[in-house]
N, C-alpha and C positions, 0 to 999 in steps of 0.2 A: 061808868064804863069800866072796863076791866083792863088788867093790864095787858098789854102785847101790839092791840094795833086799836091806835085813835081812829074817828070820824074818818081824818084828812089823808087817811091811807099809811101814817106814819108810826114807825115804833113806838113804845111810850116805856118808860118804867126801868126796869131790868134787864127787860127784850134791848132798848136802848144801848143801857149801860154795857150789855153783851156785845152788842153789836158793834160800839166803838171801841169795845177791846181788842175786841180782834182785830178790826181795821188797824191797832198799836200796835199787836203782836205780829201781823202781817209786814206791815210794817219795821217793825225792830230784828222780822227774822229776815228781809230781803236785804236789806244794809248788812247785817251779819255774816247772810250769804256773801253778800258782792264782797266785803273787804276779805271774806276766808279764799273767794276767787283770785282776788287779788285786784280786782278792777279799776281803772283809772277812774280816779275822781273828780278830774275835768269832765270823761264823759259822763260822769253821773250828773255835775251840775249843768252839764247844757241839752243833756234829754232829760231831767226828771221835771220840770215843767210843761213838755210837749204835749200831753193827755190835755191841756187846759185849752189849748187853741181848738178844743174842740167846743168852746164858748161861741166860738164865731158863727158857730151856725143859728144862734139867735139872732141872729141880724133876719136871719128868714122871716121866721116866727117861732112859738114857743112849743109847738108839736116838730118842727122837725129840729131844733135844739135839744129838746130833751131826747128825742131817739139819736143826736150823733154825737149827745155828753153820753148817754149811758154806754153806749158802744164803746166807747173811748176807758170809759172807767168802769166797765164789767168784767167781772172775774176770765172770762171765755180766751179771748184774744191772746193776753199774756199768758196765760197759763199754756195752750195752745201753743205758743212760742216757744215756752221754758222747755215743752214737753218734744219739739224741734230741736230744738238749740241741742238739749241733748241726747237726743237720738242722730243728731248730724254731727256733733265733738264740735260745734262751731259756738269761738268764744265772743264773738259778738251779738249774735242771737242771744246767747244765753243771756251775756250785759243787759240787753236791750228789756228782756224779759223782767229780771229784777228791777233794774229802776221802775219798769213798767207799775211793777206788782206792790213795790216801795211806795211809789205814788200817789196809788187807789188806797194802800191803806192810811197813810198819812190824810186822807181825805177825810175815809172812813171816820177816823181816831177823829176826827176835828168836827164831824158832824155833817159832809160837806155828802149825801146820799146819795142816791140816784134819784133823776128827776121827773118829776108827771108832770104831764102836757100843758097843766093850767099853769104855768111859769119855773122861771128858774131857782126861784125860791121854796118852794116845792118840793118836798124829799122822802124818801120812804123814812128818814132819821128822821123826818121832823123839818119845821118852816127853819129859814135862814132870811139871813137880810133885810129887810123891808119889812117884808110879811111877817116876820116872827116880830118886830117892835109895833105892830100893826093891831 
């Protein structure tokens, strides 16, 4: 098979390594943003884990987990915010945006994808947890 997209719908190769970079540099540049903002750092560590409670909706099942992890950890929403925050001069918005966008990449960088419906292990990055020792 060639490089870019395995069987299981997931990056492979390069395409991979790409793609967790960015998620690092996305990453490295929203932190950079926020401390050039000036932003409190309490509220960065008591929102930059809130995308994750978006686990809870596996308790469903695993088609509607996966559709409200990916909402939660898709580029649209924060960026959408960021693009508020400053079109409005409001510095909470904006806050809220970068940890946001912090988050998704620290994910990204880690391997942690977006999900398809067959479980939460399941990523366009590639398996995680279970399935990938599996």
């Amino acid at each position: 098979m060639s490089e870019g997209t395995a069987e299981t719908g997931a990056a492979t190769g390069s395409v991979n390594i790409l793609l967790r970079l960015e998620g690092l540099t996305l990453f490295a540049g929203m932190v950079t943003l926020y401390a050039a903002w000036d932003g409190s750092w309490l509220v960065f560590a008591l929102l930059f884990f809130v995308p994750d409670l978006s686990f809870l909706a596996y308790l469903s099942d695993a088609r509607f987990g996966a559709m409200v992890y990916n909402a939660a950890h898709s580029y649209m929403a924060p960026v959408a915010l960021l693009t508020l925050g400053f079109g409005l001069a409001s510095p909470l918005t904006l806050s809220i945006a970068l940890i946001w966008l912090a988050h998704i990449g620290i994910d990204r960088a880690l391997g942690y994808g977006l999900k398809y419906s067959a479980g939460f292990g399941f990523t366009h990055l590639g398996m995680i947890g279970r399935q990938k020792d599996a």
